[in-house]
C-alpha positions in Angstrom: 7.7 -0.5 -20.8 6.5 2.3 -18.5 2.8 0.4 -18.2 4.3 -2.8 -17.5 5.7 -1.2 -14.4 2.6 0.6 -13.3 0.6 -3.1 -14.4 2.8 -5.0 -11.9 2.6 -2.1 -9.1 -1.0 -2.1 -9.2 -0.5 -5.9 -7.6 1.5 -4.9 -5.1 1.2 -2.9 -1.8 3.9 -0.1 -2.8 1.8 1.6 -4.6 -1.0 2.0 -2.4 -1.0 4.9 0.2 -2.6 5.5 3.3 -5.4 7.3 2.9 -5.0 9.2 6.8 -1.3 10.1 6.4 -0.6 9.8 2.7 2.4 7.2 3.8 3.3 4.7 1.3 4.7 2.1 4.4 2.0 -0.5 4.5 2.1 -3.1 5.5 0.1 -6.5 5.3 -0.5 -8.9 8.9 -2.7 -11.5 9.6 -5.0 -10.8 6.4 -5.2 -6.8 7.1 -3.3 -3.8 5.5 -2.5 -1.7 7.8 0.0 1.8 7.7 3.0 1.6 9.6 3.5 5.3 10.2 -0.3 6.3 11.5 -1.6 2.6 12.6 -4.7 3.0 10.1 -6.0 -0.2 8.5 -6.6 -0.2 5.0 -8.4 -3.9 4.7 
């Protein structure tokens, strides 16, 4: 049941981390991912 989980996180944006900070808070506006703790845009 375990990889279920990790399947289903692997769509969302909770499991991605910022790859400045290491902050999991992303968050996606106007088509761009962006980290809510440094300001660093993912996509």
């Amino acid at each position: 049941m375990a990889s279920e989980k990790s399947l289903q996180g692997l769509k969302g944006e909770e499991t991605r981390k910022c790859p400045e900070c290491g902050s999991r808070d992303l968050v996606r506006e106007k088509g761009e991912i962006f980290c809510k703790k440094c300001g660093y845009v993912i996509e």
